[in-house]
N, C-alpha and C positions, 0 to 999 in steps of 0.2 A: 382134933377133928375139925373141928371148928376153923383152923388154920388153912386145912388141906381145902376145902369148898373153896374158897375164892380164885385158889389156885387152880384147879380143874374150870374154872370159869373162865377164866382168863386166857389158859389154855384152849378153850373151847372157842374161844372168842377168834385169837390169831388162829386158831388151822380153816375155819371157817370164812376168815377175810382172803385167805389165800386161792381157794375154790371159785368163788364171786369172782376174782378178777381171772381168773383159768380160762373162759371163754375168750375169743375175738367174735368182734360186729361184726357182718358181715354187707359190705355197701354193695349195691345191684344183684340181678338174676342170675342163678346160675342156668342156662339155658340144657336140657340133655338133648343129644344129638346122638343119641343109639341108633335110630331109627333111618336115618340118613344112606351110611353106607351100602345099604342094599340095591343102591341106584346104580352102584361102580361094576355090578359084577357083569363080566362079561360074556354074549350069547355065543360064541361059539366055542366050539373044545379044544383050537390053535389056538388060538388070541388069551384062553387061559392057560394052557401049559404052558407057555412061551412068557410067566410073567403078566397075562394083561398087554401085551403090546399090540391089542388090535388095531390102532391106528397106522403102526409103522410098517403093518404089510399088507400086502394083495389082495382083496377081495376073493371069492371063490367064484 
């Protein structure tokens, strides 16, 4: 018994060393840009069926 303790220590020791380095740092902001897209959609009911291509035609 006496034997086994050290051993379960040790073991305790490396799976625990391997967790601690399992993260990455992470350098700068992650900015969310959910909120954004709601600018793109398009006001009338051509220009959205048609893809969004209100630019590429006629006016009404």
């Amino acid at each position: 018994m006496k034997r086994i303790v050290p051993l379960y220590v040790i073991i305790l020791l490396l799976s625990s060393h391997s967790v601690i380095f399992a993260q990455t740092s992470t350098t700068g902001a992650n900015y969310i840009s959910t909120a954004v897209p709601f600018l793109t959609i398009s006001p009338d009911a051509r220009a959205g069926a048609m893809g969004d291509v209100g630019v590429a035609t006629t006016p009404d």
